[in-house]
C-alpha positions in Angstrom: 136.5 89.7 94.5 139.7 89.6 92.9 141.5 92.5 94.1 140.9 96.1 95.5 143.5 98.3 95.7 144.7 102.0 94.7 146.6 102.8 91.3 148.1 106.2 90.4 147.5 107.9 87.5 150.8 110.0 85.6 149.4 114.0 86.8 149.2 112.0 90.4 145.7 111.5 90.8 145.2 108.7 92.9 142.4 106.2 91.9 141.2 102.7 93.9 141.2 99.4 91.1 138.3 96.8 92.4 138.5 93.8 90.2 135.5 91.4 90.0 135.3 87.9 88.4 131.6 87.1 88.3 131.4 83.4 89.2 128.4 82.6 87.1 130.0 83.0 83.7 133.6 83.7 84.6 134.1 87.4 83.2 136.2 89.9 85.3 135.5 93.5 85.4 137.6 96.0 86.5 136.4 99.5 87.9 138.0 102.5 88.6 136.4 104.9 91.2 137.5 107.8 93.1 135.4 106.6 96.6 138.0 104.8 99.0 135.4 104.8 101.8 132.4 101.9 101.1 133.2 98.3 101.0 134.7 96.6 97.8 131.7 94.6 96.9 128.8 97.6 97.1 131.0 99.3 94.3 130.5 96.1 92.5 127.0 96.5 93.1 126.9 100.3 92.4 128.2 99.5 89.1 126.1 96.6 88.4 123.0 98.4 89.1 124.1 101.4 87.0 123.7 99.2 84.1 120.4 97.8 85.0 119.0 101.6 84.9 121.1 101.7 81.6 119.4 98.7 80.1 115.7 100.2 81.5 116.6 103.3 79.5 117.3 101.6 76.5 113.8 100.0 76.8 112.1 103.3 77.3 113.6 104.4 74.0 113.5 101.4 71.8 110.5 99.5 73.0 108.5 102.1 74.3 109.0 104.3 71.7 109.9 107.3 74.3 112.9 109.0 72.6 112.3 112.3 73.8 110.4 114.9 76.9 107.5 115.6 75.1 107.4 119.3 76.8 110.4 122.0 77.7 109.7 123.5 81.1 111.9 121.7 83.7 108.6 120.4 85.7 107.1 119.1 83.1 110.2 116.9 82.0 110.3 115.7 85.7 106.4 115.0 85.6 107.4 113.1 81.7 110.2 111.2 83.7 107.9 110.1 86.4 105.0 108.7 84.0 108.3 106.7 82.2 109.2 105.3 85.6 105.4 104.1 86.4 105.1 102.5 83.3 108.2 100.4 83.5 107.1 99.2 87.3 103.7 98.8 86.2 104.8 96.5 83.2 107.2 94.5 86.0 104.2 94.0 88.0 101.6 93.3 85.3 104.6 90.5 84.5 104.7 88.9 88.0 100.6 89.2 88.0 100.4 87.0 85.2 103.0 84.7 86.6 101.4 84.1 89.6 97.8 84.4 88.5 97.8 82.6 85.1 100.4 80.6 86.0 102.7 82.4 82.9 106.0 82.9 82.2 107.8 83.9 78.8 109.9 80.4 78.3 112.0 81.3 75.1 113.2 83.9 77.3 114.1 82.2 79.6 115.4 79.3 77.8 117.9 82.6 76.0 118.7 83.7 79.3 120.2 79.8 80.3 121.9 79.9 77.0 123.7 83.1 78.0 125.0 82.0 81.4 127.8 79.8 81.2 128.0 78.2 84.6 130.1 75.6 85.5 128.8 73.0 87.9 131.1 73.2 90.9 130.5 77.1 90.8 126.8 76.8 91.3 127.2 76.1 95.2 129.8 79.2 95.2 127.2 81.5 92.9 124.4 80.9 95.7 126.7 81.8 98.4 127.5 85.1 96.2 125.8 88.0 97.2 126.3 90.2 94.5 124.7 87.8 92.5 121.7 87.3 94.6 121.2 90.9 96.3 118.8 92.3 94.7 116.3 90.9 91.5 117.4 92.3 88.4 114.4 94.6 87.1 115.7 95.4 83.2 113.7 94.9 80.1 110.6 93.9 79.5 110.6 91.9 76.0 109.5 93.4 72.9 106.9 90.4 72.5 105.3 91.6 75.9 104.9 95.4 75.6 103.6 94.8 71.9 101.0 92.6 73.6 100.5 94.7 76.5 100.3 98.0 74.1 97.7 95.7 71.2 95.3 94.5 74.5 95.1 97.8 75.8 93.3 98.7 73.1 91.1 95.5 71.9 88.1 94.6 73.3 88.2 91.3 73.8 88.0 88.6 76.4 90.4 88.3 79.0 90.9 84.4 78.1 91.8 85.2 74.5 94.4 87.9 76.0 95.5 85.5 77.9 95.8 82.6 75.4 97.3 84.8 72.9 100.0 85.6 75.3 100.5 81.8 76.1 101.2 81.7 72.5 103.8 84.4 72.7 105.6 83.1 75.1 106.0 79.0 74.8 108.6 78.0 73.0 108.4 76.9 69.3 107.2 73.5 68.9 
């Protein structure tokens, strides 16, 4: 945490500044909030995970092809909404299944995801000790090479090995 503290606007509205320099790649952030009661860091947080459940929208739309409530009555677009949310977890957990099971994980991703993160190496010690950083598992998108393989599988019939091989493919990293 940088700093926390409360700023005025011109009518006289009175706001609270929290100011957040994220150790693993050095950006601050800086938001504004009207909520003076909870803790400086779970507004961090708060914020953070806002944009997870931004990012899981965006792959609902874009990936998943879901632009729209395919029906008008308010139930029905909460029954829509629900079958949105299942799909995303059960793609999360069909992920981890073939992590742990086959042993699987999508390397080029991961190799992306290290060439993002620009840590330093005397701020790894500080990033473990970080609790924003390690509160909760970030649960965004899915890649777009793993929901087309997901959605192509679903309806093949073929062996589970070649499924499996095919996504071995898909995710090592190019030779």
């Amino acid at each position: 945490m940088v700093s926390d503290h409360l700023v005025g606007t011109s009518s006289g509205v009175q706001l609270r500044r929290v100011v957040y320099t994220n150790p693993m790649d050095g950006v601050t952030y800086t938001y504004l909030t009207n909520d003076f009661t909870l803790p400086a860091y779970l507004i961090v947080l708060i914020y953070k995970h806002r944009w997870d459940i931004e990012k899981i929208f965006h792959e609902l739309k874009s990936k998943m092809k879901e632009r729209k409530s395919w029906a008008s009555s308010t139930e029905a677009k909460k029954s829509h909404a629900i079958f949105e949310s299942l799909s995303h977890n059960l793609l999360l957990l069909f992920e981890k299944h073939m992590e742990l099971t086959e042993g699987l994980c999508d390397e080029a991703e991961v190799k992306k995801q290290a060439g993002r993160i620009k840590v330093q190496p005397a701020v790894i010690v500080q990033v473990a000790k970080n609790f924003i950083n390690s509160a909760l598992t970030r649960a965004t998108q899915r890649t777009q090479r793993f929901i087309r393989w997901v959605r192509v599988r679903l309806y093949q019939d073929v062996p589970w090995s070649e499924s499996v091989a095919r996504l071995r493919e898909i995710w090592s990293l190019p030779a």
